[in-house]
C-alpha positions as CSV (number, residue, x, y, z in Angstrom):
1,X,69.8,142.7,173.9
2,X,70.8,139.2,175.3
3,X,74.9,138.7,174.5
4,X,75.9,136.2,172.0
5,X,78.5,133.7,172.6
6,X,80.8,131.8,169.9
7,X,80.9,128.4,170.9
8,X,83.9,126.5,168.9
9,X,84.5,122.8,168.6
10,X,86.0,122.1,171.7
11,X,83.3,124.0,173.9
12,X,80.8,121.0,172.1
13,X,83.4,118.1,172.4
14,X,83.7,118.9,176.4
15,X,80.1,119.9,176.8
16,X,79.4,116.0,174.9
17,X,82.2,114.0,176.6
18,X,81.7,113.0,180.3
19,X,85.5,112.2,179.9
20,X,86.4,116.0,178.5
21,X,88.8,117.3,181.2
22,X,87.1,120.6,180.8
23,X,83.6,119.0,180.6
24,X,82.3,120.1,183.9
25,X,83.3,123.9,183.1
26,X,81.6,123.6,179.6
27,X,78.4,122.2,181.5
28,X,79.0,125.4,184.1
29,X,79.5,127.7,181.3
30,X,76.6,126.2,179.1
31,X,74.3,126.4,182.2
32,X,75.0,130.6,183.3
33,X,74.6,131.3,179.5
34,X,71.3,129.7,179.7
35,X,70.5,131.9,182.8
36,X,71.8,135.0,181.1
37,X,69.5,134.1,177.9
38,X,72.5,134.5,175.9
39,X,72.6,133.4,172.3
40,X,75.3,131.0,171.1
41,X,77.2,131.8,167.5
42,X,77.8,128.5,165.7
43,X,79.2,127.8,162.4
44,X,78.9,125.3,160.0
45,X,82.1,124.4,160.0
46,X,81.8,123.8,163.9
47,X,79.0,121.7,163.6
48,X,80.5,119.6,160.4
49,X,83.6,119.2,163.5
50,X,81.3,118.5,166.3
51,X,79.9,116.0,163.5
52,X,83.2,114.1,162.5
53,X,83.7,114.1,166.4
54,X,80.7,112.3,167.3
55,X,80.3,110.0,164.3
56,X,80.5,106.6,165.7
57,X,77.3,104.7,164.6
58,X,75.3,104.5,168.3
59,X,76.2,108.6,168.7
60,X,74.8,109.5,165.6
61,X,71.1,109.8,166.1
62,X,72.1,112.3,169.1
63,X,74.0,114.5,167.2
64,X,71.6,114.7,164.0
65,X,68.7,115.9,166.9
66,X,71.7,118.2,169.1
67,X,72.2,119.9,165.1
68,X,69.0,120.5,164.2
69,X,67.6,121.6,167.6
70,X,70.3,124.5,166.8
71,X,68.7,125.1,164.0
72,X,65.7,125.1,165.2
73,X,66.5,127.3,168.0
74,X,66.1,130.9,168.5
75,X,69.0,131.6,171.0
76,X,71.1,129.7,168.3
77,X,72.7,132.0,165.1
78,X,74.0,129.7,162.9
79,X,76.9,131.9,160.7
């Protein structure tokens, strides 16, 4: 059985944000759970958060398809 991850706010925020001090670990992270076919945790609060994080007018579109791509997704338990 593939391991499941909780992914918080902040792992999203620094995953999303170039300018994240802790973005290229969240992309290194994000990348060897995709190689490990793990499935990520996630829950509605976070993604209300990632949300209110995101919500300038020209990010918006991107977040609506980043939500529900999760879920959408398979490897994605939304709690």
């Amino acid at each position: 059985m593939p391991e499941t991850v909780f992914w918080d706010t902040a792992a999203f925020v620094a995953l999303g944000n170039r300018d994240d001090e802790l973005h290229s670990t969240a992309v290194a992270v994000s990348q060897e759970l995709a190689r490990l076919k793990a499935h990520i945790l996630v829950t509605d609060a976070v993604l209300t958060e990632v949300a209110n994080t995101f919500s300038k007018a020209a990010l918006r579109p991107m977040v609506r398809q980043v939500i529900e791509s999760f879920q959408a997704s398979r490897k994605v338990r939304l709690a």
